[in-house]
Every structure is written in structure tokens, then in C-alpha cells.
N, C-alpha and C positions, 0 to 999 in steps of 0.2 A: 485227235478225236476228243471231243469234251461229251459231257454227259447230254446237256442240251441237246444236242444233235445226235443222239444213239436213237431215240425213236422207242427210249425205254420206257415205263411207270414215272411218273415225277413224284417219287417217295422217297422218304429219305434211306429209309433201308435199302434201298433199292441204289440209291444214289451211291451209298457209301461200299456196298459191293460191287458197283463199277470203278469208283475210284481204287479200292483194292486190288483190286482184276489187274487194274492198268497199271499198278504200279509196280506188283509183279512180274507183267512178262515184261515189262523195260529194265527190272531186274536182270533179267536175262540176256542183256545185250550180250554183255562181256561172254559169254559162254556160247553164244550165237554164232556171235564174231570168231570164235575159236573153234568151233566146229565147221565153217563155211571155209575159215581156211586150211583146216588141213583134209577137207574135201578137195577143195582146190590144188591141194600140193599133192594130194597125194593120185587125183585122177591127172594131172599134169607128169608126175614122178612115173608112170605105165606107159606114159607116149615117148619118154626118155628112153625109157626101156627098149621100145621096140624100133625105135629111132636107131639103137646102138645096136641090136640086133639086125635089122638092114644093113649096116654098115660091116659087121662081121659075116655077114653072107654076101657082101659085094653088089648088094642089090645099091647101094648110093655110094658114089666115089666121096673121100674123105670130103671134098673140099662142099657137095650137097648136103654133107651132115653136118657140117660147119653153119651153115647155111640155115636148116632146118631147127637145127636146133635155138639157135640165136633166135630164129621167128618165134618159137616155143616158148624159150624165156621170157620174150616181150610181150607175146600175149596172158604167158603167166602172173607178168609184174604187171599187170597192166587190172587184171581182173582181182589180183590181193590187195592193190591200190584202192578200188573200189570199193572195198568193205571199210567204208568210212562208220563211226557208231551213228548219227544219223540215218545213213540209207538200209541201219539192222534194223534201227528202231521204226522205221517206216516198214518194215518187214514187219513187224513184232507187231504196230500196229493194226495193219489187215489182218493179220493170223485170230487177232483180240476179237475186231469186227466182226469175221467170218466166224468163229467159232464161239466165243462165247456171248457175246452178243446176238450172235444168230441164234442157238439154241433159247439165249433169254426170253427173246421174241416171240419166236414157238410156242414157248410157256405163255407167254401174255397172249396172244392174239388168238392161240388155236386149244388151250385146255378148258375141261369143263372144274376147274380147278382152280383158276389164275389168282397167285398171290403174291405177294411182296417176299414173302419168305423164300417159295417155291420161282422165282425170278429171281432173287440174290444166290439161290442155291447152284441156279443153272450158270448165272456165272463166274462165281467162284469154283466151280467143277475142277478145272484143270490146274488152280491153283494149290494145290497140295500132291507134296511128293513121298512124304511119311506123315508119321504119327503126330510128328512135332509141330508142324503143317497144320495138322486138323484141330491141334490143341490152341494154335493163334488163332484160328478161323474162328474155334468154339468162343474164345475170348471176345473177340470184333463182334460178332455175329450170333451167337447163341447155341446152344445145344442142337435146334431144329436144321438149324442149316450145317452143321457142322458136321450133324451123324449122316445125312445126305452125301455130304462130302466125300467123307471117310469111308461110306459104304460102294461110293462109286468109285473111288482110287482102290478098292479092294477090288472089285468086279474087272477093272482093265488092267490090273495086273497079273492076275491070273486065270487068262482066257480059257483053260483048260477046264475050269472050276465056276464058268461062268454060270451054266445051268442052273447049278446049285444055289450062287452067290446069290443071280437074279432070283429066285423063285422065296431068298429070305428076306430080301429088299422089302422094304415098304412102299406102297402105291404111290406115294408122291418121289419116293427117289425112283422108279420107276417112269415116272412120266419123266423126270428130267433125262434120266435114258434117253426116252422114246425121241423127245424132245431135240438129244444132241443127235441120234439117225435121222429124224424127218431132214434136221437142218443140212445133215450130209447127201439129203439126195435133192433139196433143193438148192443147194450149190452144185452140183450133180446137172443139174437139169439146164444151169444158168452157165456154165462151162464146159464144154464138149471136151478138151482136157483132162475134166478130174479125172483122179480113178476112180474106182466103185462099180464098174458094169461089166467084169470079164467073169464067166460064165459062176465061177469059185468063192469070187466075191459076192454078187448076187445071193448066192445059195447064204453064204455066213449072213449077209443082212438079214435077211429072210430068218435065220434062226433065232436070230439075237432080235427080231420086232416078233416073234412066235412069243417069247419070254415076255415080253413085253406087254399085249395084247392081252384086250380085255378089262384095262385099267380105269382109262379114260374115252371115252367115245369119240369126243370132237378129235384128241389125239388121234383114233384108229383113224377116222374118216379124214384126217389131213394125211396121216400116213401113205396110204392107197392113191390120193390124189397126186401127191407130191412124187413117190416111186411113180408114178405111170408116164407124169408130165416126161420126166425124166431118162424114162426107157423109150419115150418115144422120140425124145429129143436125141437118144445117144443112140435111136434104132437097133436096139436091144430086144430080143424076144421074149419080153416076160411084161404081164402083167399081173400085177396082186388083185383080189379079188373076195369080196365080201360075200360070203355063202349067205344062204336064209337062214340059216340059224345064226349066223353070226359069226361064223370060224376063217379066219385070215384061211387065203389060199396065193398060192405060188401057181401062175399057170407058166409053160415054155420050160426051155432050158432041160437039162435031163432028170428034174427033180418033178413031182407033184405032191407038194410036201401041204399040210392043214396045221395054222395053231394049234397045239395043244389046249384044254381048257384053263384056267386059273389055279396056280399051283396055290396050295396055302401055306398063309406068313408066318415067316418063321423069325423070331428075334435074333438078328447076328449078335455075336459074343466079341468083347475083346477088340473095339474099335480104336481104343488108343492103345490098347498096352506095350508094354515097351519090347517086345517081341516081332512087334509090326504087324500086316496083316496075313 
């Protein structure tokens, strides 16, 4: 995927946070690749298991487990084969597309907001794993997109504390929030596969765009549209719903849950410090 063809800003700020973006998760082959296969070995290593277990209860004569298991093996070595770094990295890059790309987009085409900074920020989002991270970011990229960063790798790490995290967030790392759920339900909507629509899930989005909401307008108004496309497409009983006064609403499901109003902002402390967040 090149930049031309992302369907980004043609800015250069813009540009050089895609190039970063991508240079990172191909970063990531080598640890891709190490995690698929001891996926692979190890959901392979449970049929072994009970492979051997049939055999000790005499449910397969030796010579069937000879048998089964040899076919096991083959299709084991046959699927570890396949994790060539090429076919990660074509992994790595739909994951890039779909995710932060798509949230980019969000930002450009559906904010009453759209900037250059607040579209490098969206995609650089998931390129930071600590402090150290946010501090190369801040360097490449600046303060504005950095504390963005660093405030959003705080909020997804401790979901427990999310309430609180979001409600100190700043209105534009807020939109990129909003920005990376729209983009999760309009992937949602475009594959009947994803996850995101079993009753529990619904409910957590719903809380986490409650947090959200009230920031930016064309944001809610994409919000609502994009969840609904989606719940109708995944025949889901829930529709989101714009009250007259303006209060997100959850209809279906066992919740009738309302946005909360606009919490006030609070400056988060200690973005870099060497304690993490």
C-alpha cells in the first residue's frame, strides 16, 4: 500500500504519519510470525492430546492413531510452512488499511474538526506501546499529536479506568476515539464475520461512544448512521438514537442506557514519565 492510494490528505504531515504507521507494523512481522505459530502449535499440540487420549480408551486401534496422527502432522507442517514473512506482512498490511487508515478517514471525511494533525494522530494511534514510543512520536511529529497518542495508549490500557481516562481526554483525542469506533462498526457493517454485535459487546460500545459524545456533531451524526447500517446488516436488535435534546440513546437489547452530558476537561498528568501510565 503506498500513500497515493490510501485515499488520505495529500499533506505532508499527513504523509509522513502514514509512512511511520507502515513502517511500524512491518516492524512487527517477526513477532507476528512468532505468535501465529505457536498458535498454530499449540492448537495442533490439544488434537495430539486427545488423539492420544482416544487411543488410551481404545476408541482407535494403534495402527488409526498412526494414521491420524501422521495426517495431523502434515497438516501442521503444512500450515507453519505458510507463514512465510511476506504472507505476515500482507497480514500486517490490511490490519494497517482497516485500522488505521480507516479511523484516518473518519477523521477527514466525517469531523467538524478535520486536520492534518488530528489525521496523523488517528494514525499513529496504535503505534505506541510505552512512554518511549510516545517520546519518538513527540519527536517525528510534535507535542499535539503525541499527547493524543500517549493519552490514547493510556485509555486502552486500562479499561477499568476508562470513564475517568476519557472524561480528561481532550476533545480532539476524543474525536480520534470516536473516530477508531465509527471505523469499528463500519467494518462491522461491511463484514458479517466481525465481531462487535453479541449482546455484551453492543452494550460496552454504547458506553465507550456515551464517553465520547457531544464532542463533535458530524462525528455523532456518522456515529448513529454507521452503528445502525451495521446492526441491520448483522440483524441485531439495537438501534442508536438521537433524542431532541440531543442525548445518544441505546434502543433493544436489555439495556436503555442515555449519554451522559459532557464531562469537564480535565488535564491528564505524567504522560511520559518514566513510570508509565
Amino acid at each position: 500500500m503506498i500513500f497515493q492510494n490510501s485515499g488520505l490528505l495529500n499533506d505532508e504531515l499527513v504523509e509522513r504519519a502514514f509512512d511511520y504507521a507502515q513502517a511500524y507494523t512491518q516492524s512487527l512481522t517477526t513477532e507476528m510470525q512468532m505468535d501465529y505459530r505457536q498458535a498454530i502449535s499449540e492448537s495442533y499440540s490439544l488434537e495430539f492430546d486427545l488423539l492420544a487420549l482416544d487411543l488410551k480408551n481404545e476408541l482407535l486401534s494403534p495402527e488409526e492413531y498412526e494414521e491420524e496422527k501422521a495426517f495431523l502432522e502434515k497438516q501442521r507442517d503444512k500450515e507453519l510452512n505458510a507463514l512465510r514473512p511476506e504472507t505476515i506482512i500482507t497480514k500486517l498490511e490490511a490490519m494497517l488499511r482497516k485500522d488505521a487508515v480507516g479511523a484516518a478517514q473518519e477523521i477527514q471525511k466525517h469531523s467538524d474538526k478535520a486536520s492534518p494533525v488530528l489525521i496523523a494522530a488517528a494514525l499513529l494511534a496504535q503505534c505506541a506501546r510505552s512512554p518511549l514510543d510516545c517520546k519518538k512520536i513527540e519527536k517525528e511529529f510534535g507535542e499535539a499529536v503525541a499527547e493524543m497518542v500517549a493519552v490514547i495508549l493510556d485509555v486502552d490500557a486500562y479499561p477499568a479506568a476508562r470513564k475517568e481516562k476519557t472524561a480528561a481526554a481532550s476533545d480532539d483525542t476524543r474525536r480520534v476515539l470516536m473516530a477508531e469506533l465509527i471505523n469499528s462498526f463500519r467494518y462491522a457493517a461491511e463484514h458479517k464475520d466481525a465481531p462487535g454485535f453479541k449482546p455484551e459487546e453492543v452494550e460496552q460500545s454504547f458506553s465507550r461512544a456515551a464517553l465520547l459524545w457531544n464532542v463533535d456533531k458530524k462525528l455523532d451524526e456518522r456515529l448513529v448512521a454507521v452503528f445502525n447500517q451495521a446492526a441491520q446488516v448483522r440483524s441485531a436488535p439495537y438501534t442508536m438514537e438521537i433524542s431532541e435534546k440531543g442525548v445518544l440513546q441505546l434502543i433493544g437489547g436489555t439495556l436503555a442506557q442515555k449519554a451522559p452530558a459532557k464531562p469537564p476537561l480535565k488535564k491528564p498528568n505524567n504522560l511520559y514519565g518514566d513510570d508509565g501510565f
